[in-house]
N, C-alpha and C positions, 0 to 999 in steps of 0.2 A: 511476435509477428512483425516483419519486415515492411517494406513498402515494396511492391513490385520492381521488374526490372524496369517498367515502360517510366515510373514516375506515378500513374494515373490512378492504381489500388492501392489493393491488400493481396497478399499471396500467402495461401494456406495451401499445404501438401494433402494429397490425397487420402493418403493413409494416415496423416494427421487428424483430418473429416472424420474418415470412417469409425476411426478409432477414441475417437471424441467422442461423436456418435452414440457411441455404443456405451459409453462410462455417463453419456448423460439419460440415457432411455432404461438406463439400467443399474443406480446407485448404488442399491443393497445388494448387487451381486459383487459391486465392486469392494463395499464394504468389506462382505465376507472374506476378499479375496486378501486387502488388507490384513485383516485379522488374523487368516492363516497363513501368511506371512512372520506376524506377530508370534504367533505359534510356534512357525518351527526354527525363530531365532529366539527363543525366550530365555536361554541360558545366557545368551551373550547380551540381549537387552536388557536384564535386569542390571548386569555390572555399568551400565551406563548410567547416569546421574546426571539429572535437567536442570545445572545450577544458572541465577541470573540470564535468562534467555532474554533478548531485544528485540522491540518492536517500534518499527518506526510506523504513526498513523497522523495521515495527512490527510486534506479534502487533495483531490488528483490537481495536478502542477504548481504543487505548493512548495517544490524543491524534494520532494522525497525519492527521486531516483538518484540522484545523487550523495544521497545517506546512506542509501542501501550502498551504492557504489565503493564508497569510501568503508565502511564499516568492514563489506563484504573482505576488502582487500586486506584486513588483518588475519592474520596467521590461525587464528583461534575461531575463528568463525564459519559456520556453517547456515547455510539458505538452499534454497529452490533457485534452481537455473532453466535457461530455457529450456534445455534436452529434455526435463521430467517431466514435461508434459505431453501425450496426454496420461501414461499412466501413473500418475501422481499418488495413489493410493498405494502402490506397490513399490516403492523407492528404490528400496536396497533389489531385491530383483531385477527391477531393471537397471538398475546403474552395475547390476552383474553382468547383465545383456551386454549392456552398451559396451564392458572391460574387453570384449569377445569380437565384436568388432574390430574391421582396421580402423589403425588412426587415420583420418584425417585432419589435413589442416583447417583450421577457424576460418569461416568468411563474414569478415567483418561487413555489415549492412547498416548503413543509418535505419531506425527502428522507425516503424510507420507515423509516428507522432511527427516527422519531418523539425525534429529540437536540435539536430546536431549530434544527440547521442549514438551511438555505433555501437553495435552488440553484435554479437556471435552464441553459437549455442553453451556455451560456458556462462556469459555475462548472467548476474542474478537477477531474477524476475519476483514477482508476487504471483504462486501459483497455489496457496494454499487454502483460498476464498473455493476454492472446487472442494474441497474438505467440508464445509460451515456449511456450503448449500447442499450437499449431501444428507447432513444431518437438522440443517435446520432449514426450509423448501422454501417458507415464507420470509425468507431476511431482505431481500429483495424484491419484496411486493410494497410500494411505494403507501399504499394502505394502510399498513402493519407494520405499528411501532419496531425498529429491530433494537433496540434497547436490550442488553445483556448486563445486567447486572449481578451484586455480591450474590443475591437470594438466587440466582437463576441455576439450576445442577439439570445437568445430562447426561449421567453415568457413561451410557453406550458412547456419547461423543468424545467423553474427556479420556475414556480408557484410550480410544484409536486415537487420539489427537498425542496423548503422552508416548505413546508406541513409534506415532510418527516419527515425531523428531528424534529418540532413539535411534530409529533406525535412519535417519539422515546423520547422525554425529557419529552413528558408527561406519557408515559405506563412505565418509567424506573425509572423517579422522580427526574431527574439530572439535572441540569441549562447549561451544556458548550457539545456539541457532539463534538464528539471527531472522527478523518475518517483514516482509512490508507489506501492510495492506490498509489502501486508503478506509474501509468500513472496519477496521479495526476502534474507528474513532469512537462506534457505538457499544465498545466491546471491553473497556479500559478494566473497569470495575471487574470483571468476568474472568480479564484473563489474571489477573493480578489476584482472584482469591483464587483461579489457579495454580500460580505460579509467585509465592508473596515477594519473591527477591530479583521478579523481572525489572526489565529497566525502560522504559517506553521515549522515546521522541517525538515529539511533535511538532514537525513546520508549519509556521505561518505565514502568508505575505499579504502586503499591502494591497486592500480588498481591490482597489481601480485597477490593477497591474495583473491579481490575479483571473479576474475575472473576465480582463480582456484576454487574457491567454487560456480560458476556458471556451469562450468565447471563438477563438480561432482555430482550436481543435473539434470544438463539438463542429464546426464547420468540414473541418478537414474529414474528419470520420464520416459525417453524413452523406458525403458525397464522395468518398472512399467505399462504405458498405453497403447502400442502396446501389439494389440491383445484383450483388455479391455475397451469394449464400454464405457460401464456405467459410467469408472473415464472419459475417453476422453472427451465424452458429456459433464459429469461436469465439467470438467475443464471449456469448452471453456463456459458453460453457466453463470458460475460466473469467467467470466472472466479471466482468470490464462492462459496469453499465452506466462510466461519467461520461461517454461524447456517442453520437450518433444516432440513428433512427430508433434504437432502442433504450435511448436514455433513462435512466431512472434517478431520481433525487433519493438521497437516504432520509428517511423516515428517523428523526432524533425526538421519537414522542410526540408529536403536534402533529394527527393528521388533518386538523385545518388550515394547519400552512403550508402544509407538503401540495393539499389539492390547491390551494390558489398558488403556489410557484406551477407547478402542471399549469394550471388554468394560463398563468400569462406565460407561458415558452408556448402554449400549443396557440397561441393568441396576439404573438407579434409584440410582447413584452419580455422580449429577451433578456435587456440590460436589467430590469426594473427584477425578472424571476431571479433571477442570478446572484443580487443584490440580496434579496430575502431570504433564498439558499443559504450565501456564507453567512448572512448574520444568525437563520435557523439553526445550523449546524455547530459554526464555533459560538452560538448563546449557549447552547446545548450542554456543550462540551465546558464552558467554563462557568458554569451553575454548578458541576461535577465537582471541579476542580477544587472551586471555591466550599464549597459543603464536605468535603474526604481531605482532610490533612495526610493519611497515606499513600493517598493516591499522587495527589501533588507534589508529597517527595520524592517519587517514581520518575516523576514527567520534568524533561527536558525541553523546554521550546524554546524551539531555533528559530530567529527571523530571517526572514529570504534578504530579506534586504540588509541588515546587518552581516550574515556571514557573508553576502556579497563584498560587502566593505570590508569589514574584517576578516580575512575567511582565516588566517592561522589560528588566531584569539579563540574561534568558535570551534573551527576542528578540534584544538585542545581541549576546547571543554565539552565537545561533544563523546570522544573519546575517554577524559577524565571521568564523563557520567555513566557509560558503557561499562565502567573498570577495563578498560582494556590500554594496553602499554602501546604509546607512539613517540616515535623519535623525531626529532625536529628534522631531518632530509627527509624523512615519509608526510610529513606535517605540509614542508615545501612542496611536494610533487602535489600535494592534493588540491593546497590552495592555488596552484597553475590551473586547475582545470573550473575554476568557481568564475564568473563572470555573467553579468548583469544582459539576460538575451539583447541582439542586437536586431533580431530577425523578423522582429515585428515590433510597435510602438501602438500603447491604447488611443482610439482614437475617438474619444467619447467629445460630443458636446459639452455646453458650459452647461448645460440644464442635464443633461445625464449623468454628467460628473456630480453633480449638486444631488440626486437620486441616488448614487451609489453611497456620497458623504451622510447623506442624511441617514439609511436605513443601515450602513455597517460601521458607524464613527463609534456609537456606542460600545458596542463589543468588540473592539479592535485595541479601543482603553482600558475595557477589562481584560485583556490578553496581556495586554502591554504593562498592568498593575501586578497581573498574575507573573510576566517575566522578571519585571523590575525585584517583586517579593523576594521570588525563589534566589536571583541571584544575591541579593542582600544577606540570605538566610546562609549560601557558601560559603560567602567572604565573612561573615560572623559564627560560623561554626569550628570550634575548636577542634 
């Protein structure tokens, strides 16, 4: 989704509406339709093989578009773009449709988050959070743990979910799918007894910086979507529920602290909820980390702020952790596009500053113990 021409929305197509519409009033038809898809390429999907598939999972403006970005642009990789949406359950089908079409040229649009980013219908998105709520209705009820773990099995989901990406490696021609989805964070353990040879990333950034550019979006969208069905609707149907009138906090097991961050966003403790968020979220996540030794050798965390500084150092090792080959002129272009936003600056008080240190200092040193480890454990592994 783009930003309008005026500057002042969100612009959804109509037959994007209608046809959203219909895939969200109507899951298990759409299901099925998947399925039989699944069907009647099953000779050529079995010759496909789901090896090390990647998953970057971040809380949203943690740097994770620019993962996907960079990842996307290797030769071997295959993701969700925007054009698949909405019929995302049918891939290969429509991306036959779309082969039937004329070409036209790409029209590059700054994307409605107003970051500077520019996409086109090519550019790779997170579209497959419309899959997970399909099958799983409640992941998104702020109420209700979304916790995914080893123990957790859902045959009917993981047969469609393994079909999927078949049939995106096979309609795109890439060997490794490649997924970004910030609620993937609740999903680590899940997809990895999935999948035992995925490779996951995870951005973090410095809680004061991130959260004032949470902070500025959830602004931006609130008064982008109120009043504007069409983006509302799409948002919630492909999933997008970190900014706007529809906001939802992800539920990482504690619904006592999910309803007090609720309690102060709907209560004029913006800075204070936001604050108890990331530290809910990545505690969450590095409780995981820290108790699964398998899981931890999976996971890659990238600091926004370091690869800002660094960015060749980290692209190499981000890439080195993917197993995927970069050569130092592809290495060069990417670190060109890495830089520290200019376009906005947090502008918290000393005593808001001091609420954000106090309640996210803690787990920001456990993230920081949990990076320092991991990289210890490269450089001393034979």
């Amino acid at each position: 989704m783009a930003s309008s021409a005026d500057g002042t929305g969100f612009e959804v197509a109509g037959w994007v509406d209608r046809l959203g519409g219909h895939m969200e009033r109507h899951p298990n038809f759409w299901i099925k339709l998947g399925n039989l898809e699944s069907r009647f390429l099953r000779d050529d999907l079995g010759e496909i093989k789901i090896e090390k598939p990647i998953y970057i999972a971040g809380l949203a403006r943690s740097g994770s578009t620019f993962l996907l970005e960079a990842l996307a642009s290797h030769g071997s990789t295959v993701t969700h773009r925007y054009k698949d949406f909405p019929p995302v359950f049918t891939p290969y089908w429509w991306n036959r449709f779309l082969g039937f079409m004329p070409e036209k040229a790409p029209l590059p649009a700054e994307r409605a988050h107003k970051d500077g980013i520019v996409i086109t219908e090519e550019s790779p998105e997170a579209f497959e959070e419309a899959l997970w709520m399909a099958f799983f209705p409640k992941l998104h009820d702020p109420t209700t743990s979304a916790i995914l773990d080893r123990d957790h099995a859902h045959e009917a989901f993981e047969s469609f979910y393994r079909d999927h990406i078949r049939k995106l490696l096979a309609v795109r021609g890439g060997n490794r799918y490649l997924s970004k989805g910030n609620y993937n964070l609740t999903r680590l353990a899940y997809l990895q007894k999935l999948f035992p040879d995925a490779r996951f990333v995870l951005p973090i950034r410095a809680p004061a910086w991130h959260i004032a550019s949470l902070i500025k979006q959830h602004t931006l969208f609130k008064d982008g979507l109120t009043g504007n069905r069409r983006a509302l609707d799409h948002m919630r149907r492909v999933g997008h529920f970190e900014f706007g009138p529809d906001r939802r906090p992800i539920n990482a097991g504690d619904s006592e602290a999910i309803a007090n961050i609720c309690d102060l966003w709907d209560n004029g403790g913006e800075i204070e909820g936001q604050a108890r968020y990331w530290a809910h979220l990545h505690g969450k996540v590095a409780d995981q980390l820290e108790a699964d030794t398998e899981l931890k050798n999976a996971v890659l965390i990238v600091s926004y702020e370091e690869l800002c500084t660094e960015p060749d150092a980290w692209i190499r090792r981000l890439f080195d952790h993917c197993d995927l080959s970069i050569n130092q002129s592809s290495i060069k272009k990417l670190a060109e596009k890495v830089k520290f936003p200019s376009y906005y600056q947090p502008k918290f008080s000393n005593a808001e500053r001091q609420t954000i240190d106090d309640i996210t200092e803690p787990v920001a040193k456990r993230f920081a113990l949990l990076a320092k480890n991991a990289s210890s454990s490269r450089v001393n592994d034979p």
